[in-house]
BAVOKOL-751540 format. One record per residue: residue number from 1; z, x, y of N, C-alpha, C, O in turn. Coordinates in steps of 0.02 Angstrom, whole numbers, padded with zeros to 5 digits. Layout:
% residues N
PT|pos|n.pz|n.px|n.py|ca.pz|ca.px|ca.py|c.pz|c.px|c.py|o.pz|o.px|o.py
PT|NUM|Z|X|Y|Z|X|Y|Z|X|Y|Z|X|Y $
...
% end
This chain:
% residues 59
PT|pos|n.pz|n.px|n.py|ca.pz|ca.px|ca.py|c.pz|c.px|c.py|o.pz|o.px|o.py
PT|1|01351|00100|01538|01320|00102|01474|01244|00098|01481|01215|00139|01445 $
PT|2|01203|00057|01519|01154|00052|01560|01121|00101|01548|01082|00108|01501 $
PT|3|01141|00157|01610|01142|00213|01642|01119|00266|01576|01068|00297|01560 $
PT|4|01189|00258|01546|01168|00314|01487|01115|00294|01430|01071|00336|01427 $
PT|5|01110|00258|01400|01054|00203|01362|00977|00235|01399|00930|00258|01367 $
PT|6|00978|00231|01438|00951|00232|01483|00904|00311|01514|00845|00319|01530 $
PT|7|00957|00352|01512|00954|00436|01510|00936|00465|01458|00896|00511|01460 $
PT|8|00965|00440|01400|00958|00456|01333|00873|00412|01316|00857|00435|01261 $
PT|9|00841|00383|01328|00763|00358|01318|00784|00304|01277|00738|00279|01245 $
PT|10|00846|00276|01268|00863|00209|01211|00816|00164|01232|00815|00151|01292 $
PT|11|00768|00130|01186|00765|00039|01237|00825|00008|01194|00844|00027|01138 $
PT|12|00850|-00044|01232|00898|-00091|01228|00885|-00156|01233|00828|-00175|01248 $
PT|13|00932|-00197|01221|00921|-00263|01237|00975|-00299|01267|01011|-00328|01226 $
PT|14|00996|-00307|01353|01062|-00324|01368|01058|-00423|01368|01020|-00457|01402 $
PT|15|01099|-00442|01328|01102|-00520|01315|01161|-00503|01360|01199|-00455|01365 $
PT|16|01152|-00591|01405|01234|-00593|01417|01252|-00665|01383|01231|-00721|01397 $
PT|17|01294|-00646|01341|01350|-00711|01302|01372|-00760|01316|01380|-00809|01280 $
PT|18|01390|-00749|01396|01430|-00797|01433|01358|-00858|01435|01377|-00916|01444 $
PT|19|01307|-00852|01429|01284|-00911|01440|01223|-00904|01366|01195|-00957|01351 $
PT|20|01213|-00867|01341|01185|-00886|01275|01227|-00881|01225|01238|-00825|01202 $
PT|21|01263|-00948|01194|01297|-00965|01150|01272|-00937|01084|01311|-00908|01046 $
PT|22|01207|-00946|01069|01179|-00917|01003|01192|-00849|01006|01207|-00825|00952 $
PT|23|01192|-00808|01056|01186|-00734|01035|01276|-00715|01034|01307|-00668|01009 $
PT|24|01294|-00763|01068|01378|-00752|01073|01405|-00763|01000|01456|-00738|00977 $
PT|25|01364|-00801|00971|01389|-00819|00907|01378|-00775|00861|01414|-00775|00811 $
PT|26|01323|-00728|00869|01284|-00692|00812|01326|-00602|00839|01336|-00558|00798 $
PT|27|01339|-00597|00890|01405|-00556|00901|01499|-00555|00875|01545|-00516|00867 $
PT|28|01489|-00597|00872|01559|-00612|00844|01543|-00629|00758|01589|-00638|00718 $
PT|29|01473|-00630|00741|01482|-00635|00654|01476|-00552|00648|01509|-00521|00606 $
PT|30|01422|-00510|00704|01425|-00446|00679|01505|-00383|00700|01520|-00334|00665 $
PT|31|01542|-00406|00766|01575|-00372|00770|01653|-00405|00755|01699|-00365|00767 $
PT|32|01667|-00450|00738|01715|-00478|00702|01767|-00506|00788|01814|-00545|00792 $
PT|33|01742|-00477|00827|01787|-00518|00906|01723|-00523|00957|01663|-00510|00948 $
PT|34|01767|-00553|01032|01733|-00571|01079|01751|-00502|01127|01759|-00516|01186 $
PT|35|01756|-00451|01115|01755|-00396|01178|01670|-00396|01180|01624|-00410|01141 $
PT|36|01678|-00373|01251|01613|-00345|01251|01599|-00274|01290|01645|-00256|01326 $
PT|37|01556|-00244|01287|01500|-00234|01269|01527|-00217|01204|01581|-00192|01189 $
PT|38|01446|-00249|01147|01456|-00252|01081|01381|-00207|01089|01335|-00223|01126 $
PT|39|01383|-00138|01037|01319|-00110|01032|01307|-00104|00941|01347|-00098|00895 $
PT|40|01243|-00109|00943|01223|-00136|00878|01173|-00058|00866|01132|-00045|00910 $
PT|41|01181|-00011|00804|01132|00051|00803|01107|00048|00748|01154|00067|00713 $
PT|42|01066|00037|00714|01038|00039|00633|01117|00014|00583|01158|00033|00541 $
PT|43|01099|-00034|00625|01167|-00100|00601|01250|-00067|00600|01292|-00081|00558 $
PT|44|01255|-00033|00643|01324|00016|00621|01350|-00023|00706|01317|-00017|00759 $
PT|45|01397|-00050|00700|01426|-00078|00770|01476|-00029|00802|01520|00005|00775 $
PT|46|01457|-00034|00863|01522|00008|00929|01531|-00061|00972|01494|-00100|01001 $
PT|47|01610|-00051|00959|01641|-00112|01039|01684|-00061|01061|01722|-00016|01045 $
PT|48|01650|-00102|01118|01652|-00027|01197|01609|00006|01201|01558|00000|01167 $
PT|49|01622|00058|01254|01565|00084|01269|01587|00159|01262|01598|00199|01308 $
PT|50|01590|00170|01184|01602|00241|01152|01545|00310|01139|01498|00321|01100 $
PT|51|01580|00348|01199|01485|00380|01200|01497|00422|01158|01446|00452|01141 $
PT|52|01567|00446|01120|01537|00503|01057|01540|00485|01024|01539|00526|00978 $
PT|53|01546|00399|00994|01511|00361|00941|01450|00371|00936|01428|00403|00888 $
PT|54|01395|00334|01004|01356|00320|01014|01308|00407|01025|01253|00414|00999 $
PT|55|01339|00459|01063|01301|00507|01045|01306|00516|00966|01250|00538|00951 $
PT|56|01347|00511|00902|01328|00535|00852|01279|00489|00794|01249|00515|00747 $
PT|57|01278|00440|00806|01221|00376|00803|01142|00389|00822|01091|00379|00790 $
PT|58|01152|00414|00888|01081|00399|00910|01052|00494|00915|01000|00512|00941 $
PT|59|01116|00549|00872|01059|00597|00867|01057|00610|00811|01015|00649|00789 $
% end
């Protein structure tokens, strides 16, 4: 996900959950569970790492 984020000119912001409780918390109010990767696009959520979500989002 990285990788493509990444290829595509996204900036991102990778939190990891497992040890920041606040952002773990503010993931699970926006995506309703604990899977992760949780991606956040002009507030429209993808869990997983769905790239023809995420390609039709980010063109």
């Amino acid at each position: 996900m990285k990788e493509y984020l990444t290829k595509k000119g996204v900036a991102y912001r990778d939190v990891n959950v497992a040890v920041d409780r606040a952002a773990a918390h503010e993931m699970v109010q926006k995506s309703g569970q604990m899977g992760v990767p949780v991606i956040v696009v002009d507030d429209k959520v993808v869990i997983g790492f769905d790239q023809k979500e995420l390609d039709r989002l980010l063109n």
